[in-house]
C-alpha positions in Angstrom: 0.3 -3.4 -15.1 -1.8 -0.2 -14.3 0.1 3.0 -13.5 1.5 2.9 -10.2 3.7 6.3 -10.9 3.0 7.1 -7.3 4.7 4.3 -5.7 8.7 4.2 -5.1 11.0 2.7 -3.2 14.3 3.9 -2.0 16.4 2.3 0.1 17.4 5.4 2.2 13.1 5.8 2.9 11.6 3.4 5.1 14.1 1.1 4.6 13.2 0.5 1.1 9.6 -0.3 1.5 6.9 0.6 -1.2 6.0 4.5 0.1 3.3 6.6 -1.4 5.2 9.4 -3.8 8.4 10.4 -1.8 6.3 10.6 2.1 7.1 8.0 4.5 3.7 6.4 4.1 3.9 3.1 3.2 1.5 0.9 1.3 1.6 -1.7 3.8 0.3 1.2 6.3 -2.6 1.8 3.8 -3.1 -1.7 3.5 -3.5 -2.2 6.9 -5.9 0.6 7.8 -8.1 -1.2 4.6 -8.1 -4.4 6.3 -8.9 -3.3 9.9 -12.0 -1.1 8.1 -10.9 2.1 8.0 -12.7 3.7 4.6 -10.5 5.5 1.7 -12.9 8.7 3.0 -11.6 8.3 6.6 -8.2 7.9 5.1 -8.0 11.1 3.2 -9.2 12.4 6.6 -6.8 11.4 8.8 -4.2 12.0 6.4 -4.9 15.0 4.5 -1.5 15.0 2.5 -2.8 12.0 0.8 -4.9 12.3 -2.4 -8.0 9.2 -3.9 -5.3 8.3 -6.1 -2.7 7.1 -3.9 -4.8 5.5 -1.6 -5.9 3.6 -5.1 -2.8 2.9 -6.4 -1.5 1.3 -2.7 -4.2 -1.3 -3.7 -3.3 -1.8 -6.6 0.2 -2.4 -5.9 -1.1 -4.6 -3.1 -2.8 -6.7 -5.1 -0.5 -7.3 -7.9 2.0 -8.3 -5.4 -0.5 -10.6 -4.1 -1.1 -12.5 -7.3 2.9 -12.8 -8.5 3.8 -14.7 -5.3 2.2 -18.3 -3.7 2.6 -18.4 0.4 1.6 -22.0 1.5 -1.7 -21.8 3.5 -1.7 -25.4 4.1 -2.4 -25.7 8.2 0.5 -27.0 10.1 0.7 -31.1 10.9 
């Protein structure tokens, strides 16, 4: 797995969700903005205490979690 040195979780920050270094920013939050088309340059904009690389490595983490775990997209009968 690629570095993901700027990712943690503690249990007593954002109730244990995956947060960028030790701010309560989570990856999902990232994630998010990604999805509903904000850029990585808007990003660093809007939050100016984050840096390229942990924008990066939220993606990352994102998509490795992805890949290790199957959710049934099967449409309901």
């Amino acid at each position: 797995m690629s570095d993901m040195s700027r990712i943690r979780r503690d249990p007593t920050v954002m109730a244990g969700k995956p947060c960028i270094r030790d701010m309560r920013v989570t990856v999902a939050m990232i994630v998010s903005q990604i999805a509903e088309g904000a850029t990585v340059d808007t990003l660093l904009e809007e939050f100016p205490y984050l840096e390229r690389e942990d924008i990066t490595q939220a993606l990352r983490y994102a998509a490795y979690m992805a890949s290790s775990q199957e959710i049934d997209l099967s449409p309901a009968a």
